[in-house]
Backbone as JSON Lines, residues from 0, in Angstrom:
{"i":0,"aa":"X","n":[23.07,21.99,-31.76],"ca":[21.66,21.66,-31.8],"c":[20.91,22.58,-30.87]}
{"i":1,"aa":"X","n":[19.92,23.17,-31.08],"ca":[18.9,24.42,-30.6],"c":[18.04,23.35,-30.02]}
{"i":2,"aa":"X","n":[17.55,23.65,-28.66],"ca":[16.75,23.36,-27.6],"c":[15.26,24.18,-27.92]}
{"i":3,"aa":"X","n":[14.49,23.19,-27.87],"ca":[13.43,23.41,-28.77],"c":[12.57,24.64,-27.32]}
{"i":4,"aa":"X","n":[11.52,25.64,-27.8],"ca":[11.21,26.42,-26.43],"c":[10.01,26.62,-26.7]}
{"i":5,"aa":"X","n":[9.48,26.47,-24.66],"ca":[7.69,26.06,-25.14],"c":[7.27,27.48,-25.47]}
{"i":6,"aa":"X","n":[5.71,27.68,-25.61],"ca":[5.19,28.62,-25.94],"c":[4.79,29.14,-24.87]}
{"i":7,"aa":"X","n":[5.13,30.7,-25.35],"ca":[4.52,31.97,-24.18],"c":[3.2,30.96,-23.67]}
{"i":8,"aa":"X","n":[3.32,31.78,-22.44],"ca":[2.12,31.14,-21.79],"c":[1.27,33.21,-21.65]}
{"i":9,"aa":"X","n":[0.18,33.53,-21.9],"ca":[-0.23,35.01,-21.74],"c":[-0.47,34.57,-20.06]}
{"i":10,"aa":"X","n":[-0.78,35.92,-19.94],"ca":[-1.41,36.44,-18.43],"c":[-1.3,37.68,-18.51]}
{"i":11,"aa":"X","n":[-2.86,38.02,-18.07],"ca":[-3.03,39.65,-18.03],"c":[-3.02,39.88,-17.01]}
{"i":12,"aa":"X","n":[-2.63,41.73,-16.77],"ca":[-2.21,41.77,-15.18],"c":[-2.8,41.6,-13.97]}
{"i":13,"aa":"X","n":[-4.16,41.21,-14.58],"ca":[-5.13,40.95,-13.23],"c":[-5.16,39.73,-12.76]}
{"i":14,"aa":"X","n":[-4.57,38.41,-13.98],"ca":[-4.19,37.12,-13.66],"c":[-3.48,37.16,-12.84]}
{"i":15,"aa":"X","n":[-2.09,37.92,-13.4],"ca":[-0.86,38.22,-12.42],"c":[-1.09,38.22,-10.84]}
{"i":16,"aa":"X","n":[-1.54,39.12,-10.75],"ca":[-1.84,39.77,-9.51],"c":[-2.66,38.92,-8.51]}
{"i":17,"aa":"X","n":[-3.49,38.17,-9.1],"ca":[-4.0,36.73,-8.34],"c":[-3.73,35.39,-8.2]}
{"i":18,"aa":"X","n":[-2.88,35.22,-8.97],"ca":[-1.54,34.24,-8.88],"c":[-0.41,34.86,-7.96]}
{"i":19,"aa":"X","n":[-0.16,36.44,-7.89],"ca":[1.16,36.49,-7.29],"c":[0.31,36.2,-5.6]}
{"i":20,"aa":"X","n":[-1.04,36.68,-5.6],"ca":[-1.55,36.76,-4.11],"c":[-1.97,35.24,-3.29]}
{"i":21,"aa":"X","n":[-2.35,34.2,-4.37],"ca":[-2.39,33.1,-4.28],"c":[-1.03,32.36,-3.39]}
{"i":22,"aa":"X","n":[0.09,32.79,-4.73],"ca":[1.51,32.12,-4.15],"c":[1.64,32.87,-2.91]}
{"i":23,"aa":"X","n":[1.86,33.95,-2.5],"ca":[1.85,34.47,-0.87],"c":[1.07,34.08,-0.11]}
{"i":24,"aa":"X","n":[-0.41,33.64,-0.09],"ca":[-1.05,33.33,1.14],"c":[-0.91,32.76,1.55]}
{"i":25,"aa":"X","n":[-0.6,32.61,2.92],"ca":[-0.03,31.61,3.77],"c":[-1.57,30.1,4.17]}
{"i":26,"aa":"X","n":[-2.78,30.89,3.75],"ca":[-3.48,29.54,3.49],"c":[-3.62,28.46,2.58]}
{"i":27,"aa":"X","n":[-3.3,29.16,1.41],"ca":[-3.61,28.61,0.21],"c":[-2.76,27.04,0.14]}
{"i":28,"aa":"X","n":[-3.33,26.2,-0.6],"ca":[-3.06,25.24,-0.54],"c":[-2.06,25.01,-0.97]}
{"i":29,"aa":"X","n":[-0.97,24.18,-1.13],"ca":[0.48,23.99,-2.02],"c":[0.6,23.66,-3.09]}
{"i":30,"aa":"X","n":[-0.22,22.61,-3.14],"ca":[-0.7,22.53,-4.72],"c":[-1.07,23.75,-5.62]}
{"i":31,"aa":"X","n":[-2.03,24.56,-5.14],"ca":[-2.24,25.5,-5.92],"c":[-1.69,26.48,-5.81]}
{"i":32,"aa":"X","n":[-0.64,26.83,-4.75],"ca":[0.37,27.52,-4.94],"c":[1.64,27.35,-5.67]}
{"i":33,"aa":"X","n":[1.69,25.98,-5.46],"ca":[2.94,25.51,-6.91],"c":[2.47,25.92,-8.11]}
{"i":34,"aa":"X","n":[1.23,25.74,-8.65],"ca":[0.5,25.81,-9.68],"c":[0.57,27.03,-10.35]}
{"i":35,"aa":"X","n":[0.72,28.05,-9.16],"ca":[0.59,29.93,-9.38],"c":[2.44,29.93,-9.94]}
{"i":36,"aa":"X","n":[3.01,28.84,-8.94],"ca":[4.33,30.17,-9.42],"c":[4.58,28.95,-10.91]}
{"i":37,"aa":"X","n":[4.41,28.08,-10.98],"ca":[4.74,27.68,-12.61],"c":[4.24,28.69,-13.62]}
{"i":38,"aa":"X","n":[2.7,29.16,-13.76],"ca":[2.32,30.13,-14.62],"c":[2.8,31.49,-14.68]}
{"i":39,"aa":"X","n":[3.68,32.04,-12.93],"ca":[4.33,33.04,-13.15],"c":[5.57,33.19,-13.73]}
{"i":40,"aa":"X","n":[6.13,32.01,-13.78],"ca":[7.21,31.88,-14.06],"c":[7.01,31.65,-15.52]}
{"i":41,"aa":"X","n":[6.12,31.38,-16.3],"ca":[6.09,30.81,-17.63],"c":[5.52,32.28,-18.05]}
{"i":42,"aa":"X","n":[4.74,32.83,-17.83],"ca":[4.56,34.64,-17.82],"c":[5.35,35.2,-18.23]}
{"i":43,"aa":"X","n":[6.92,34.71,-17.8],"ca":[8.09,35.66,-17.9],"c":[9.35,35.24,-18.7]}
{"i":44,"aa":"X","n":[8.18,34.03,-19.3],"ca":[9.28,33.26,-20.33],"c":[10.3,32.37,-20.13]}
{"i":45,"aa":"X","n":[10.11,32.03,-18.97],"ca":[11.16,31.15,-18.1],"c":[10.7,29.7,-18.93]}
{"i":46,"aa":"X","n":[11.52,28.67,-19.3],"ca":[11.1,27.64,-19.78],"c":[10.86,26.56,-18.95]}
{"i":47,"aa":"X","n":[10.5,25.43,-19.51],"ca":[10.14,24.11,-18.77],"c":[10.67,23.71,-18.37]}
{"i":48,"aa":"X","n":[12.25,23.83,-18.64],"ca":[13.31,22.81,-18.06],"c":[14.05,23.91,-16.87]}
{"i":49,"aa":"X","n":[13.78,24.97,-16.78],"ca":[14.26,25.83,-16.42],"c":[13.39,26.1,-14.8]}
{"i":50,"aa":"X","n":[12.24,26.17,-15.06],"ca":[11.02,26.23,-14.15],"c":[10.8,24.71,-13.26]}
{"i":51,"aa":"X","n":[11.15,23.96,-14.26],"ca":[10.75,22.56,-13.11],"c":[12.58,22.57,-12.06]}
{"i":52,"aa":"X","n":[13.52,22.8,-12.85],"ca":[14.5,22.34,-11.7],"c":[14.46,23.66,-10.57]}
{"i":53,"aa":"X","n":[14.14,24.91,-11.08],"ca":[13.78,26.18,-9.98],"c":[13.15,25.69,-8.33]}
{"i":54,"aa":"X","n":[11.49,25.22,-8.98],"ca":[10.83,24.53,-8.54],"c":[10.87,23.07,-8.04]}
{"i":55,"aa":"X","n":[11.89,22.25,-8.32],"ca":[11.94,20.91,-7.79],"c":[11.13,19.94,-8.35]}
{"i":56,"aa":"X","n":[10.13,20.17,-9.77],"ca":[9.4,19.27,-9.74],"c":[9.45,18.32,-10.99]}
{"i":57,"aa":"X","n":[8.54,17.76,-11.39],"ca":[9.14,16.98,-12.41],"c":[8.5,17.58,-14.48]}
{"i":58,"aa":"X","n":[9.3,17.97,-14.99],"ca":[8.75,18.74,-16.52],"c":[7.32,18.29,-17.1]}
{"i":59,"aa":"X","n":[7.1,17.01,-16.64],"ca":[5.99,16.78,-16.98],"c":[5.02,17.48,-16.26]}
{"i":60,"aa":"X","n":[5.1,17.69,-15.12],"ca":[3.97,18.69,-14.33],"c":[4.02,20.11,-14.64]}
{"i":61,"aa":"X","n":[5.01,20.73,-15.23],"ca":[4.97,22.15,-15.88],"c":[4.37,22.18,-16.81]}
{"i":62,"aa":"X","n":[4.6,21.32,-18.02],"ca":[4.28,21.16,-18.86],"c":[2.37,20.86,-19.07]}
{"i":63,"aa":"X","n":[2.02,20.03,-17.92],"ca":[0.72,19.7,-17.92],"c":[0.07,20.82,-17.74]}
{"i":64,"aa":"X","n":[0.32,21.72,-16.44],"ca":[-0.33,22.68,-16.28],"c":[0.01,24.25,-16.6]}
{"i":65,"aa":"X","n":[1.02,24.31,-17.65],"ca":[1.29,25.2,-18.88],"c":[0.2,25.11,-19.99]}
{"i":66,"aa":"X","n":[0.1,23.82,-20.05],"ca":[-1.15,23.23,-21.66],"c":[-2.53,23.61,-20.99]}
{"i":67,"aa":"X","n":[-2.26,23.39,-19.39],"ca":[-4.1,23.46,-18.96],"c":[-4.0,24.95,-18.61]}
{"i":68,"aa":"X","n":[-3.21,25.58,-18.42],"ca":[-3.57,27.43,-18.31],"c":[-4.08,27.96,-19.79]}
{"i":69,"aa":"X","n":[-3.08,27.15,-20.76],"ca":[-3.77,27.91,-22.28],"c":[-4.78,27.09,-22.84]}
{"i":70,"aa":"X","n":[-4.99,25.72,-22.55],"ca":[-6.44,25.5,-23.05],"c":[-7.7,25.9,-22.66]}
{"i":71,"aa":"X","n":[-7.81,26.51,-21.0],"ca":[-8.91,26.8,-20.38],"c":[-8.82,28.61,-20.23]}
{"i":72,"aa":"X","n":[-8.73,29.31,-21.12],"ca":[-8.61,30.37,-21.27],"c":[-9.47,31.44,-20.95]}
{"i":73,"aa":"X","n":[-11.14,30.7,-20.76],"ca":[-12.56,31.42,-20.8],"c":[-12.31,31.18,-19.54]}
{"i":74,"aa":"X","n":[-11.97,30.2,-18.49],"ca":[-12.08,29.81,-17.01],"c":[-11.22,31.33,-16.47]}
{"i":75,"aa":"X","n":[-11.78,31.06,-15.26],"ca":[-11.29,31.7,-13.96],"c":[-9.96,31.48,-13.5]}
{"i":76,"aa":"X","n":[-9.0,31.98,-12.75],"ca":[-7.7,31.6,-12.29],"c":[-8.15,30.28,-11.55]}
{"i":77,"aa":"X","n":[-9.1,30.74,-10.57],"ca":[-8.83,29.38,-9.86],"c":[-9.73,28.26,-10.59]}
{"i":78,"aa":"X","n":[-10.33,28.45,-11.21],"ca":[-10.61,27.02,-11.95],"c":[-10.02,26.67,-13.16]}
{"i":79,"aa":"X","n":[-8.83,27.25,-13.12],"ca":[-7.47,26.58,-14.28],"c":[-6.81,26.14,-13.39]}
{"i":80,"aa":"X","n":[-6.6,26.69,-12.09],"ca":[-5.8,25.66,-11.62],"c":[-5.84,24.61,-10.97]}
{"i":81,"aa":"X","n":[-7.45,24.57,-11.04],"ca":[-7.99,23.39,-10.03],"c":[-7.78,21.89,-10.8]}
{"i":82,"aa":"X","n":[-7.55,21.11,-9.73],"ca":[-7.33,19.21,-10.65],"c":[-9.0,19.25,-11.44]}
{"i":83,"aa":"X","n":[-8.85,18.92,-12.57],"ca":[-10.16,18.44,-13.43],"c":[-10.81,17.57,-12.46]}
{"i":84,"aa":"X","n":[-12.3,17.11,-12.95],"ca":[-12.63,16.75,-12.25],"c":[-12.33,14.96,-12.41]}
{"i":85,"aa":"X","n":[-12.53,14.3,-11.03],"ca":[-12.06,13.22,-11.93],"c":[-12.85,11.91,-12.57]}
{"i":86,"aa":"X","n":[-12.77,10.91,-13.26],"ca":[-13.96,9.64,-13.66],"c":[-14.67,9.22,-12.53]}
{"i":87,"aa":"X","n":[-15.63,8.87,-12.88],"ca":[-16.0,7.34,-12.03],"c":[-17.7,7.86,-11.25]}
{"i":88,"aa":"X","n":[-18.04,7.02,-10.99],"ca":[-19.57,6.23,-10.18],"c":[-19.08,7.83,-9.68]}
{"i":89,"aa":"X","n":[-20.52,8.82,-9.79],"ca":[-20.78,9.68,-8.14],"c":[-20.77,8.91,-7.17]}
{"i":90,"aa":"X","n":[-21.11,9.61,-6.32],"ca":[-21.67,8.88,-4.69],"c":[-22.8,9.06,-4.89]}
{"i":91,"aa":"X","n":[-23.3,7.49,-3.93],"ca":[-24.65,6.98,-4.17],"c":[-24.69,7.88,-2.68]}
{"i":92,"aa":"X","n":[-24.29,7.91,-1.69],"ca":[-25.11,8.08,-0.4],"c":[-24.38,9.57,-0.18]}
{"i":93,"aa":"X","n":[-25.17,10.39,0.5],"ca":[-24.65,11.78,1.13],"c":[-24.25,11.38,2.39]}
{"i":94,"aa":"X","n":[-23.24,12.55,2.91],"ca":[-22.52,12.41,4.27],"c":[-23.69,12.38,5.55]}
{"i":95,"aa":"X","n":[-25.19,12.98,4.77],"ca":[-25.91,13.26,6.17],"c":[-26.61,11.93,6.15]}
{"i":96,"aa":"X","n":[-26.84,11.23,5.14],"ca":[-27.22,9.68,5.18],"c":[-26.47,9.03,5.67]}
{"i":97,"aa":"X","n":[-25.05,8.81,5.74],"ca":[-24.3,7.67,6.35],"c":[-24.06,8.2,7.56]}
{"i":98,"aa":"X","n":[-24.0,9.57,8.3],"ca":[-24.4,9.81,10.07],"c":[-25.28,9.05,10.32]}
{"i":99,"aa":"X","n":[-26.38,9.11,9.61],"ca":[-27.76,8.64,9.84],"c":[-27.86,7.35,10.23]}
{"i":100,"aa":"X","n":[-27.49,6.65,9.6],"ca":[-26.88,5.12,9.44],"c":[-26.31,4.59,10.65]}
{"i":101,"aa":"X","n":[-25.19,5.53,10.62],"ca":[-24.33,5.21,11.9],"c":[-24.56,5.25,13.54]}
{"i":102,"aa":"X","n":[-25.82,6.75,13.21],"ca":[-25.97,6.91,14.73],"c":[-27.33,6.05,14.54]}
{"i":103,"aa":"X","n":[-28.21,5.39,13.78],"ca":[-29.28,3.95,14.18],"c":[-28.54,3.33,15.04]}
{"i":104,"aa":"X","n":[-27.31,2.69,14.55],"ca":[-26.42,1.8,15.04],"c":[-26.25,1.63,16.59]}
{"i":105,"aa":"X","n":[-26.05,3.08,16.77],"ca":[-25.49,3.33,18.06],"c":[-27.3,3.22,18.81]}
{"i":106,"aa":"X","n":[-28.05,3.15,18.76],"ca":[-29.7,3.12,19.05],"c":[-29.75,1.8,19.49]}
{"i":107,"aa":"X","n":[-30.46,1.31,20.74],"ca":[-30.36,0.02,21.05],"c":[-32.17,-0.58,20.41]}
{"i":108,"aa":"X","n":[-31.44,-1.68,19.89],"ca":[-32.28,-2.26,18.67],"c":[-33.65,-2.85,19.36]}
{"i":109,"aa":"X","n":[-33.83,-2.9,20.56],"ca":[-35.27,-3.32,21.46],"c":[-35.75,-1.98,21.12]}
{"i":110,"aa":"X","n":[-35.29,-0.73,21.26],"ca":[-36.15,0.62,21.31],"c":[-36.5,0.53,19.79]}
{"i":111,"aa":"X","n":[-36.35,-0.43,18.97],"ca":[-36.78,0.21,17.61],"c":[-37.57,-0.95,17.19]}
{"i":112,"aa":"X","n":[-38.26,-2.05,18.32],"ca":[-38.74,-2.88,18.29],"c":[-38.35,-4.37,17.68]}
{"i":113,"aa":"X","n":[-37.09,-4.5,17.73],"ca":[-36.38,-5.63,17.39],"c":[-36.13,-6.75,18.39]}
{"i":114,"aa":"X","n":[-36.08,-7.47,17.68],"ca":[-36.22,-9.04,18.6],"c":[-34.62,-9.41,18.74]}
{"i":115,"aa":"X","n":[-33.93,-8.3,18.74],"ca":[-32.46,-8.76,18.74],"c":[-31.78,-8.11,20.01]}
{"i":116,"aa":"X","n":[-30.56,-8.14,20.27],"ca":[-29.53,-7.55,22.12],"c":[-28.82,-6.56,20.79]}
{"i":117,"aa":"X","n":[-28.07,-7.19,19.8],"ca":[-26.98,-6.2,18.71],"c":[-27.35,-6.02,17.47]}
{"i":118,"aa":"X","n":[-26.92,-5.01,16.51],"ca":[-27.55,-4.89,15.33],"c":[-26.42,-5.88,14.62]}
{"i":119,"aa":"X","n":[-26.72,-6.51,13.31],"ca":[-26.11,-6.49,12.47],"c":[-26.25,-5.63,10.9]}
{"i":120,"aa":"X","n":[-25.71,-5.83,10.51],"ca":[-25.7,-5.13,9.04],"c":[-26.83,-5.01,8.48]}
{"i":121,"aa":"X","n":[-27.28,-6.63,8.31],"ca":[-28.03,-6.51,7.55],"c":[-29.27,-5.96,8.25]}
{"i":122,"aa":"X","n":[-30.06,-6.18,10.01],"ca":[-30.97,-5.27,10.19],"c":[-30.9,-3.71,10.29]}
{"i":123,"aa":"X","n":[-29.75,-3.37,10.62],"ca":[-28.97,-1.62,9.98],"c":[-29.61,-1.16,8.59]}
{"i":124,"aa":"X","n":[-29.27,-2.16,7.7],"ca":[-29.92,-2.07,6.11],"c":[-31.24,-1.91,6.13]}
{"i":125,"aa":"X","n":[-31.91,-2.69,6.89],"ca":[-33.03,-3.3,7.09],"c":[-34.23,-1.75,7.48]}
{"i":126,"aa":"X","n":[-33.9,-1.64,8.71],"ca":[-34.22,-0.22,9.8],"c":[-33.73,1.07,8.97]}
{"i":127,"aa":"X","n":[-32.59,1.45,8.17],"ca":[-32.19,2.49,7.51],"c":[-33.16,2.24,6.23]}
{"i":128,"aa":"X","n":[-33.55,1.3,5.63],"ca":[-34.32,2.07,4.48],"c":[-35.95,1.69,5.32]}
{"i":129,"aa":"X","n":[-36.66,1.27,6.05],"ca":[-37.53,1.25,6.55],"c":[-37.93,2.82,6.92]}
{"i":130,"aa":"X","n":[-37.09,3.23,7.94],"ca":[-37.17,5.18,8.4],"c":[-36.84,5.66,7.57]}
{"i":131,"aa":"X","n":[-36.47,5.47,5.75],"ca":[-36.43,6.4,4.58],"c":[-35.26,7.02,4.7]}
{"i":132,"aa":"X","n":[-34.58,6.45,5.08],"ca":[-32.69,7.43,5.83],"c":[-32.31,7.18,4.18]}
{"i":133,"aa":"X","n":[-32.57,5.84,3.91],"ca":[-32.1,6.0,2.28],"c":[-33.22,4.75,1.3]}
{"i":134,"aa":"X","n":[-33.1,5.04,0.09],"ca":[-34.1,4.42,-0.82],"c":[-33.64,3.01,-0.07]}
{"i":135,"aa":"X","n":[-32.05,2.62,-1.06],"ca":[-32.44,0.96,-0.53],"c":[-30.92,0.94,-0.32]}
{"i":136,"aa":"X","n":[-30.12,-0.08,0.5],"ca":[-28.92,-0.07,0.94],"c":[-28.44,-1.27,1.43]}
{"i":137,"aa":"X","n":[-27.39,-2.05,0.77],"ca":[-26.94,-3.65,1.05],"c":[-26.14,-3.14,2.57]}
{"i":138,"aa":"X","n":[-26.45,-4.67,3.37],"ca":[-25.68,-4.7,4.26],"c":[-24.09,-4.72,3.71]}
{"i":139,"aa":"X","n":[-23.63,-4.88,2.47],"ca":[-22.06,-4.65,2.23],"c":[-21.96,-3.09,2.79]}
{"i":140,"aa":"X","n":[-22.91,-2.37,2.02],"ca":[-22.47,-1.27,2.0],"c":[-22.44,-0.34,3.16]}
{"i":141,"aa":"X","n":[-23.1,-1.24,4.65],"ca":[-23.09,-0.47,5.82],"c":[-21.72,-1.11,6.24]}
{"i":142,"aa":"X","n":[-21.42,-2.3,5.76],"ca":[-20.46,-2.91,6.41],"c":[-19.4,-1.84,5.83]}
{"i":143,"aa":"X","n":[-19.2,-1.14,5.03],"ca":[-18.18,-0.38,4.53],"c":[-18.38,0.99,5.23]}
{"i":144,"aa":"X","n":[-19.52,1.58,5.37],"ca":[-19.52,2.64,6.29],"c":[-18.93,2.86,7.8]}
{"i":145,"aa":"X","n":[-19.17,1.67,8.55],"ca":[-18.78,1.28,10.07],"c":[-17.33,0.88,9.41]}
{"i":146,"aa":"X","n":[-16.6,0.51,8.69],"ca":[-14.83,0.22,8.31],"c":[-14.17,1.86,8.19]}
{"i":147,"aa":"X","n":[-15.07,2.65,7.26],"ca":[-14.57,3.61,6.96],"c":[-13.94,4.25,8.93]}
{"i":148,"aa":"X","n":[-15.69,4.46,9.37],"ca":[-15.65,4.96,10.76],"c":[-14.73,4.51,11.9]}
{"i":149,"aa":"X","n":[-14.4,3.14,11.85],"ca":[-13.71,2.28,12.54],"c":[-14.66,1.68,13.44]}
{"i":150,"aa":"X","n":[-15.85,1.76,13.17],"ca":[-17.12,1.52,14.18],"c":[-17.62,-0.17,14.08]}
{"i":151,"aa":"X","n":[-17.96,-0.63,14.78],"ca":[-18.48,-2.75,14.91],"c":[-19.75,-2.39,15.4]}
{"i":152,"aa":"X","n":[-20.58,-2.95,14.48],"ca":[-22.12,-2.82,14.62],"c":[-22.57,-4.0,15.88]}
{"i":153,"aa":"X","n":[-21.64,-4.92,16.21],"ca":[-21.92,-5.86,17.4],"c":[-21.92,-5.3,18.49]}
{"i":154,"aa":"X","n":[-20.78,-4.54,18.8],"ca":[-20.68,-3.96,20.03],"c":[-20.73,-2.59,20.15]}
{"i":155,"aa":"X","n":[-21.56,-1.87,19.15],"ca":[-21.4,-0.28,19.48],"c":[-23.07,-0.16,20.17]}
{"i":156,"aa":"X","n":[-23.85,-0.83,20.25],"ca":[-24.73,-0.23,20.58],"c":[-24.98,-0.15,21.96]}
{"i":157,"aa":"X","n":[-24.12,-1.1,22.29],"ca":[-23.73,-1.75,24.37],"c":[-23.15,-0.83,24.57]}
{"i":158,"aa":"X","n":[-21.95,-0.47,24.32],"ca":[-21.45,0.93,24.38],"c":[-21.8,2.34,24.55]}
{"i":159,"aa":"X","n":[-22.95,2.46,23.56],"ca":[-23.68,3.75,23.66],"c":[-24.83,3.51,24.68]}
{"i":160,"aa":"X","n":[-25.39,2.27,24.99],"ca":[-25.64,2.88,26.38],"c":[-25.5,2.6,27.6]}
{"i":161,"aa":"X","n":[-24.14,2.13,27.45],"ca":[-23.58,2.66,28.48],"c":[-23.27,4.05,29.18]}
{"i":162,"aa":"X","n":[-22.84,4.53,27.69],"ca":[-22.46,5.81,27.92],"c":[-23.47,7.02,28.12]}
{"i":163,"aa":"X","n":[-24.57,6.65,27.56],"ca":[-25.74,7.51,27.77],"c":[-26.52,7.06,28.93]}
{"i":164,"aa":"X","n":[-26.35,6.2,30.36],"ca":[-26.97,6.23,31.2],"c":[-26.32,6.53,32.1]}
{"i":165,"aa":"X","n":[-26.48,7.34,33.06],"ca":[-25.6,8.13,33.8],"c":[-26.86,7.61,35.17]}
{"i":166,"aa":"X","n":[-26.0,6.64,36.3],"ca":[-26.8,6.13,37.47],"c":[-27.1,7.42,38.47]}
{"i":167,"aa":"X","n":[-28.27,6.81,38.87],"ca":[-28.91,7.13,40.08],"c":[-28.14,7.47,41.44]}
{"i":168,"aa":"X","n":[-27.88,8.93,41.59],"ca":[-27.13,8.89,42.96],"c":[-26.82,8.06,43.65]}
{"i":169,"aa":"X","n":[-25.59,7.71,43.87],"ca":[-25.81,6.85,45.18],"c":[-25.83,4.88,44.93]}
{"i":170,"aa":"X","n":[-25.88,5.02,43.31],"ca":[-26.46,3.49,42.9],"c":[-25.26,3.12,42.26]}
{"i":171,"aa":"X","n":[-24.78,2.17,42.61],"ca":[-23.55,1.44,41.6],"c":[-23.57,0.96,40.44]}
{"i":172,"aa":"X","n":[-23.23,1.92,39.33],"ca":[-23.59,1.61,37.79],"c":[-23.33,0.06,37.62]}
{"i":173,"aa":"X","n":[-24.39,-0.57,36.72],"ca":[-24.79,-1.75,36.25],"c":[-23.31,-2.56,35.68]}
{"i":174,"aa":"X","n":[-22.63,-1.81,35.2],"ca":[-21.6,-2.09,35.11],"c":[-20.43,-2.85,35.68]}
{"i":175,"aa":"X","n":[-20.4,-2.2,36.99],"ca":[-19.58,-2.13,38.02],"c":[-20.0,-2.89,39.33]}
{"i":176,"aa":"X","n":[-21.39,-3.54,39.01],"ca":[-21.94,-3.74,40.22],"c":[-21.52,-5.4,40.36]}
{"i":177,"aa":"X","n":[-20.76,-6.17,39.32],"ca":[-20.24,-7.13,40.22],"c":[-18.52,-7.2,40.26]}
{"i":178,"aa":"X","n":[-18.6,-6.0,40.32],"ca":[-16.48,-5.65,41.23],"c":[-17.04,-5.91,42.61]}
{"i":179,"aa":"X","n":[-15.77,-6.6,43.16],"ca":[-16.05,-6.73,44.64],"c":[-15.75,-5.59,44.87]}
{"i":180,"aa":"X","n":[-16.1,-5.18,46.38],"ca":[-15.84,-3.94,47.22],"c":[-15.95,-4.55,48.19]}
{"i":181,"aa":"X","n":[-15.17,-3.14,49.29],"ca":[-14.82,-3.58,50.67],"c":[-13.89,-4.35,51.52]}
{"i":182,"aa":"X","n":[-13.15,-4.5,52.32],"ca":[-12.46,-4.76,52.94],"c":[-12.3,-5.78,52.49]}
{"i":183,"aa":"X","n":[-11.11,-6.96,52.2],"ca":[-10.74,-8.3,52.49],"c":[-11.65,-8.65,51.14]}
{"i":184,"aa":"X","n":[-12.07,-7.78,50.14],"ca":[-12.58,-8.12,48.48],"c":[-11.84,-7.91,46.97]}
{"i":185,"aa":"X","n":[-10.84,-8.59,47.47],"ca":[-9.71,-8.49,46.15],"c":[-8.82,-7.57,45.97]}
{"i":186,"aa":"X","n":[-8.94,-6.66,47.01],"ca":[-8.06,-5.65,47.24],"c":[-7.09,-5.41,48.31]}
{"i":187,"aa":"X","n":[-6.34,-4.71,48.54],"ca":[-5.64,-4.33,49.64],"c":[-6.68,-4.08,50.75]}
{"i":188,"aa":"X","n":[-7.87,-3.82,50.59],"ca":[-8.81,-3.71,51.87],"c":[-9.26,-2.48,51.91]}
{"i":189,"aa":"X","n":[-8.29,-1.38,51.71],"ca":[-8.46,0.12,52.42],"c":[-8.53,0.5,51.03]}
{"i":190,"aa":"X","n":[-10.03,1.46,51.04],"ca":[-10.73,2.54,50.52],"c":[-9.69,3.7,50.47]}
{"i":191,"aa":"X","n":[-9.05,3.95,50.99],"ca":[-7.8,5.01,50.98],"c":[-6.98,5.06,50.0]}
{"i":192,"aa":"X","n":[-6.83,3.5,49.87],"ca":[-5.73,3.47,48.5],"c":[-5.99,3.86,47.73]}
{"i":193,"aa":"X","n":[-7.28,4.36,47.46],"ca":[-7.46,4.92,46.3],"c":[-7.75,6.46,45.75]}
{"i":194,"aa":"X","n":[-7.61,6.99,46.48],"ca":[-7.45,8.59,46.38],"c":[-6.97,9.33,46.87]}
């Protein structure tokens, strides 16, 4: 019984030559360097079953992107070998909108005239489409922005300013100002111990 054999795959030598430079660059991604040496290898008539155990991978992935080098024939090297694009909803919000979002957050909510100490979501929602950061935006969906970030809209804004007030020479940050100090105040006594 004869082992059935796929079809030439073409490549002209200028394909060649950017597939062979692809598979050498030490930047190029792996994916699309696997991608280069399947088509070089199918170039030279090497078959599917032959090329995937070379390569380690599985026939169905030779095979896929054997069919997508000869169906996209008018394309460019690298946009035959790029993943299609894939289904689904665009993105509703841009990356410079959800900074936007995030650093309100970090903004203590009296400076933006709020009757509140912490933000929640929903005044985040509230304040972000008010300043036009975006048309309109559910508190789910900030609640998913601060998850992505690892960020808590309760306590990030105490945080930031903390960190953005840097005390007055000489003045014991607000923070710190009810640690005891001094001799015989919860400590060993001596200021020494510590540096």
């Amino acid at each position: 019984m004869s082992l059935l054999r796929a079809a030439p795959v073409p490549v002209t030598d200028r394909e060649r030559r950017q597939l062979k430079t692809l598979e050498r660059q030490p930047t190029c991604p792996q994916q699309l360097a696997m991608r280069a040496r399947i088509i070089l290898l199918a170039s030279r008539d090497v078959g599917v079953r032959a090329t995937a155990d070379e390569l380690g991978i599985g026939r169905s992935t030779v095979q896929a992107w054997r069919r997508r080098w000869t169906e996209y024939s008018d394309a460019s090297v690298m946009e035959r070998l790029s993943d299609a694009p894939r289904p689904g909803t665009p993105a509703i919000f841009t990356a410079e909108q959800i900074c936007a979002v995030v650093a309100l957050d970090c903004e203590d909510p009296r400076e933006s005239r709020r009757a509140i100490t912490h933000w929640t979501q929903g005044e985040v929602a509230d304040k972000a489409m008010e300043r036009g950061i975006v048309p309109s935006i559910s508190s789910r969906s900030i609640g998913r922005f601060f998850k992505i970030s690892g960020h808590q809209t309760a306590s990030q804004s105490r945080l930031a300013e903390r960190q953005t007030r840097s005390p007055v020479r000489g003045e014991t940050p607000r923070h710190l100002r009810d640690v005891p100090s001094g001799p015989g105040a919860g400590g060993s006594g001596s200021s020494d111990d510590l540096g």
